[in-house]
C-alpha positions in Angstrom: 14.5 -17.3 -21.8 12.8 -19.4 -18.7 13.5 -19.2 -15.1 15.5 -21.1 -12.7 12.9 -22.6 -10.6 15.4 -23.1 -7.9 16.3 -19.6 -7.3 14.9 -17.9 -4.3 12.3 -14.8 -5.5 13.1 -11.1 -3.9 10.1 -10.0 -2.1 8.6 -6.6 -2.9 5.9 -4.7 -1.0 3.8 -1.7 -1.4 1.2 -0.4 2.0 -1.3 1.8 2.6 -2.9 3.4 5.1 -6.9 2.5 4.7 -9.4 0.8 7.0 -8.0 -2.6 6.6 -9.3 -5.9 5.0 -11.2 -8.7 6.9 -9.8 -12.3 7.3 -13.0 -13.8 6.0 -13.1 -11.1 2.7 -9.3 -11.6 1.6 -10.1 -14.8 -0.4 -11.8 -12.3 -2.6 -9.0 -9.7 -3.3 -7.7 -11.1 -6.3 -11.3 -12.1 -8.3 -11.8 -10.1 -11.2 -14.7 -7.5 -11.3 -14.9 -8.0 -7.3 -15.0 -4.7 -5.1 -14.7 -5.3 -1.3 -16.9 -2.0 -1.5 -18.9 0.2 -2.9 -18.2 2.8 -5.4 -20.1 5.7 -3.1 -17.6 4.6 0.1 -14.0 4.6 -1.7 -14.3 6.2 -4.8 -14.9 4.6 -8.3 -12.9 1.8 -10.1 -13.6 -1.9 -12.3 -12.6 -4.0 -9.6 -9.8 -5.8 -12.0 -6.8 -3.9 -11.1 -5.9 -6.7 -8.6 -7.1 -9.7 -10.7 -4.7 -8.6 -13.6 -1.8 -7.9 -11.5 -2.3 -11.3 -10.2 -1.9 -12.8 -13.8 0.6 -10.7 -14.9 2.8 -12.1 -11.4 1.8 -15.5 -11.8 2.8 -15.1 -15.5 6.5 -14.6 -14.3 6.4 -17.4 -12.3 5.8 -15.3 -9.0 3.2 -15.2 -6.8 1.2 -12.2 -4.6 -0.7 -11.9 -1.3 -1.9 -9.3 1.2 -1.7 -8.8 4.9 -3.9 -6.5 6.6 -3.7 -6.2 10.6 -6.7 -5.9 12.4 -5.4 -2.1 13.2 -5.6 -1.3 9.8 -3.9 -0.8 6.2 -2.7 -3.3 4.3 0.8 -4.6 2.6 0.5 -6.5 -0.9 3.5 -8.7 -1.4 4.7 -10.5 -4.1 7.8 -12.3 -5.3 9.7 -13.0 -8.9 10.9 -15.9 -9.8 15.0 -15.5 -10.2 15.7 -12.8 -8.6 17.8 -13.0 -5.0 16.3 -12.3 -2.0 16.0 -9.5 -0.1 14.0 -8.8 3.8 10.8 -6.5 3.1 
């Protein structure tokens, strides 16, 4: 079964509350084994989590991205390919 590549994806979110992620380190979010910081600050974890839910996205024809105010927190979005549209 393949998508319609002219329908418009829905848009899903999910924030948090945490410090926040730099302008100049958000290039980075989505390389696998990559940790924006250390184990000791935030706690332990591979670093992939991101990376694969990247693949697994871009593997249903969607895409994902992150927004993170300079007051803190951050939303990751991504879309669907297919599905109709909803506001965040």
């Amino acid at each position: 079964m393949g998508f319609d590549e002219t329908s418009i994806p829905t848009v899903f979110y999910v924030k948090d509350n945490g410090v926040g992620i730099p302008p100049d380190e958000r290039h980075r979010l989505f390389t696998m084994f990559e940790r924006l910081s250390t184990a000791a600050q935030y706690g332990e974890g591979t670093g992939s989590g991101l990376a694969i839910t990247q693949r697994i996205i871009e593997r249903h024809k969607g895409r994902i991205w992150a927004d993170s105010p300079p007051t803190g927190g951050t939303a990751f979005y991504f879309t669907l390919a297919g599905a109709p549209l909803t506001d965040p």
